[in-house]
N, C-alpha and C positions, 0 to 999 in steps of 0.2 A: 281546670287546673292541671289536669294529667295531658293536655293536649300543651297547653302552655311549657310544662318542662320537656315532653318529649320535639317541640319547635328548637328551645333553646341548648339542649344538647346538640340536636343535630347541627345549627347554626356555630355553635360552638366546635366539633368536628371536622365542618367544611372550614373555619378557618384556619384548625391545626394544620389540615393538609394544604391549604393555600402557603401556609408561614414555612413547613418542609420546603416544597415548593422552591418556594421564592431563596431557604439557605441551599440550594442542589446548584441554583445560580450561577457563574463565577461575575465575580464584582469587574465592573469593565475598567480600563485603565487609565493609570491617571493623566490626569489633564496636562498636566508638563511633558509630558510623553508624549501624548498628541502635538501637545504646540513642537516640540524637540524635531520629531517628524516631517511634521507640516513644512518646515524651517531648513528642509536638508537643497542641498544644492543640485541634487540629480533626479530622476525621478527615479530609479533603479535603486538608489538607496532611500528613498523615501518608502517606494512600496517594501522593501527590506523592513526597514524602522517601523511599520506599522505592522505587519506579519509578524514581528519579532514581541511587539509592546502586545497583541491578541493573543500569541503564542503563552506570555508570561502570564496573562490574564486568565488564561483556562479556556479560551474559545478554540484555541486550534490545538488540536494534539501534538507531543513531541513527532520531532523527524524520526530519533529513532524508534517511536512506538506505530508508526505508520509501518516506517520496513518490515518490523516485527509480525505486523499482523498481515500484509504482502506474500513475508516467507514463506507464514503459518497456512495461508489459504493456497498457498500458488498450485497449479495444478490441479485443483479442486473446482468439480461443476456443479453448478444448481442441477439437482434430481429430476425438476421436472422440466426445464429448457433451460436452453444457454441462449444469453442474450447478445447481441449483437453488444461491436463495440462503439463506444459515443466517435463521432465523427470531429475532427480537428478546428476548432473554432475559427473561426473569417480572421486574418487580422485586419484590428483597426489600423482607420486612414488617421495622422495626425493632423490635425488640420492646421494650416498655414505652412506645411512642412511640403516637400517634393517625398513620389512615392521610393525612391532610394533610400533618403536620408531615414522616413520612417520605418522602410523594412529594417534597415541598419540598427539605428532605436530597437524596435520590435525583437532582434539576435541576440543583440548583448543586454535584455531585459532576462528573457529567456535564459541565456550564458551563464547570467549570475545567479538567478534560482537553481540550477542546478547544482548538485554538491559531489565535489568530485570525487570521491571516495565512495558512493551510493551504485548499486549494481542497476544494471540497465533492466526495465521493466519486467524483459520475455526472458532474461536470464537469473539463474540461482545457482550460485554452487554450494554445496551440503557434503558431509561426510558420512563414510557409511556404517551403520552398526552394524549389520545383519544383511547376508549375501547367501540366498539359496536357489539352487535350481527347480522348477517345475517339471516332474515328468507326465506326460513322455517325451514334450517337444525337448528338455531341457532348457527352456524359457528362464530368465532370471527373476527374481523377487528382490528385491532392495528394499531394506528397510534404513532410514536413514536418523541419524541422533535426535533429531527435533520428532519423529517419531512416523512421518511421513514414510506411506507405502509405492514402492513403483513396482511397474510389472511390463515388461520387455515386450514389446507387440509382433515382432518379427522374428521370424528363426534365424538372425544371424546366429553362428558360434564365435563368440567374445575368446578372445587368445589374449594377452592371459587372462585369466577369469578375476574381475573386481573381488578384494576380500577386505573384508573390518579396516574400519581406519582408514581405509581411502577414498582421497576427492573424489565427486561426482559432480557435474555442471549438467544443469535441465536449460535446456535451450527451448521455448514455444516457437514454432513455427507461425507463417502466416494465417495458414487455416484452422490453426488452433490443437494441432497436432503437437508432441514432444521429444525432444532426441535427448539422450542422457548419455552422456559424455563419460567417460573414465579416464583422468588423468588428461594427458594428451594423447592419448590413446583412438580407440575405434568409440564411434557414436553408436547407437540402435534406437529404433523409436519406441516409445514408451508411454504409458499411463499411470496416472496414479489412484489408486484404488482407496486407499485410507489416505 
């Protein structure tokens, strides 16, 4: 008897946390959305229409909570290695198509996902809270309003010296290096520490 209810609570448990579970979900979208989709005349807006109908459904995160979390990290390495970056996918051959006509395809696919308002990967610009110097090199410290710390890697001497309230632009290099910009001002290379 005491093994009998200790079975059925437990059983009863696993299914709470299965029923959680299953509400953490998001519900996929509907079926006329699909068909609406399916139905578009281009493929460009087709792959649109379904990115758009996932998006609304909870599978894919908002655009602007991606940048957000881009901003928030940029600059920022893994403590114990930094990984290589993923390598640029092959494009597909379309088939029955000439390889022109589908590189051409394959651009303006590309073209349209992109959002032209949206900063370019390696670049961020920020504004600055807090501007001190480090002695004894007199090195700069940046703190910036999202809360991001940089720290000037090079003895340039910056004329005029960045203060509160002005633009900064982090530019990553190819080797994974960073130049922070003042204005249109002078560049220095830089890290970020927080």
């Amino acid at each position: 008897m005491r093994l009998g209810s200790v079975l059925a609570s437990g059983l009863v448990g696993l299914s709470l946390c299965a029923g959680a579970a299953r509400a953490q979900e998001p519900a996929p979208p509907p079926w006329n959305t699909l068909v609406r989709c399916a139905q578009m005349p281009d493929a460009v807006q087709e792959l649109a229409c379904y990115r758009e109908a996932m998006r609304a459904a909870g599978y894919v995160p908002p655009a602007k909570a991606v940048e957000e979390r881009r901003r928030r990290g940029f600059g920022l390495r893994p403590p114990h290695l930094s990984l290589p970056r993923a390598a640029a996918p092959a494009e597909p051959q379309s088939q029955g198509k000439p390889p022109s006509e589908a590189k051409a395809q394959s651009k303006a696919e590309s073209k349209a996902q992109r959002q032209p308002e949206a900063e370019p990967e390696d670049v961020v610009a920020v504004e600055l809270a807090q501007v001190a110097l480090i002695p004894p090199a007199n090195k700069l410290l940046l703190v910036t309003v999202d809360g991001a710390v940089w720290e000037q890697l090079d003895s340039e001497t910056v004329t005029p010296r960045p203060r509160r309230g002005d633009a900064m632009t982090i530019r990553q290099t190819r080797f994974g290096g960073y130049f922070c910009r003042f204005g249109k001002g002078q560049a220095v290379r830089c890290e970020r520490t927080h």
